[in-house]
C-alpha positions, 0 to 999 in steps of 0.5 A, a space after each residue: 500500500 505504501 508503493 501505491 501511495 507515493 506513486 499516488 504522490 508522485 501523480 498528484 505532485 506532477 499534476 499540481 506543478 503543471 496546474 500552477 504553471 497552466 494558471 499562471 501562464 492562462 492568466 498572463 496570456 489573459 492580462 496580455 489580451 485584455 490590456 494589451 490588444 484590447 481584445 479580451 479573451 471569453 475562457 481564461 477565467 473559467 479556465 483558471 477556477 477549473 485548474 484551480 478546483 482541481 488543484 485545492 482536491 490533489 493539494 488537500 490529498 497531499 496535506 492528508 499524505 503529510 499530516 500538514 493538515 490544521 489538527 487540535 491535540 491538547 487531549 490526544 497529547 495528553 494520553 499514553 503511547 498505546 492510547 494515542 495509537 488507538 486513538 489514531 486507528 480509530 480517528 483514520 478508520 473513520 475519516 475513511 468511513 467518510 470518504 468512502 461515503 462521500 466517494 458513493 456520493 460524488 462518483 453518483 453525482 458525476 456520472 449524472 452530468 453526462 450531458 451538462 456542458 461549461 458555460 465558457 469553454 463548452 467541455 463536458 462539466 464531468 471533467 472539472 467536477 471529476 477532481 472531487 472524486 479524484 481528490 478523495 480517493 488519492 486521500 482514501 489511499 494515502 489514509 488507508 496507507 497510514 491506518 495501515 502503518 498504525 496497525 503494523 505499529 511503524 508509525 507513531 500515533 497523531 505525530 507527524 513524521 
């Protein structure tokens, strides 16, 4: 599971690097037209919130993949080792609990925008909406991974590493 998990990574790091680059290079050419050659473009704008939904999933995976997310530790940090890491397989087992279900309800919801086209750009919707789905099962695996490590114990308890 730890192999799948950092090419997981790896995939969402790549992803995220040309993501950046995209926008930035979508916003300038943006700026160039509008101010420049007075001749504004129609899709930059859409385009950039749709690179940048699927930037905010793959980068709130990588948090999860890191434990750089915002978490409040004045109880857990208070108990025993052994306690601590129950607590921890308890906390992973049912934020995955979550995600699978949040997983049922965004897979459903895409695949009822089959018809439903953007506005601007005219792409398919199922294409940005597609990084929900996307986002949390990349997380599903990089929580199960650490659920895992719990359990086998190489891994301390609510720490990050």
């Amino acid at each position: 599971m730890k192999t799948i998990s950092n090419v997981v990574e790896s995939i969402e790091k790549g992803i995220s690097m040309i993501l950046i680059v995209a926008i930035t290079l979508v916003l300038f050419l943006n700026v160039i037209y509008r101010y420049f050659l007075n001749d504004p473009l129609y899709w930059p704008n859409e385009a950039s919130i749709f690179m940048m939904a699927w930037l905010t999933f793959l980068g709130g995976s990588l948090g999860l993949k890191y434990k750089s997310q915002a978490s409040i530790t004045m109880l857990v940090g208070r108990l025993s080792g052994s306690a601590k890491r129950i607590v921890s397989i308890v906390t992973h087992i049912l934020i995955l609990l979550f995600i699978a279900y949040i997983l049922y309800i965004s897979y459903s919801w895409i695949f009822s925008l089959s018809s439903t086209k953007s506005s601007s750009m005219r792409i398919p919707m199922w294409i940005p909406y597609l990084s929900v789905p996307v986002g949390f099962t990349f997380a599903f695996i990089h929580l199960l991974n650490q659920l895992i490590e719990f359990i086998k114990g190489e891994e301390e308890g609510g720490e990050s590493s």
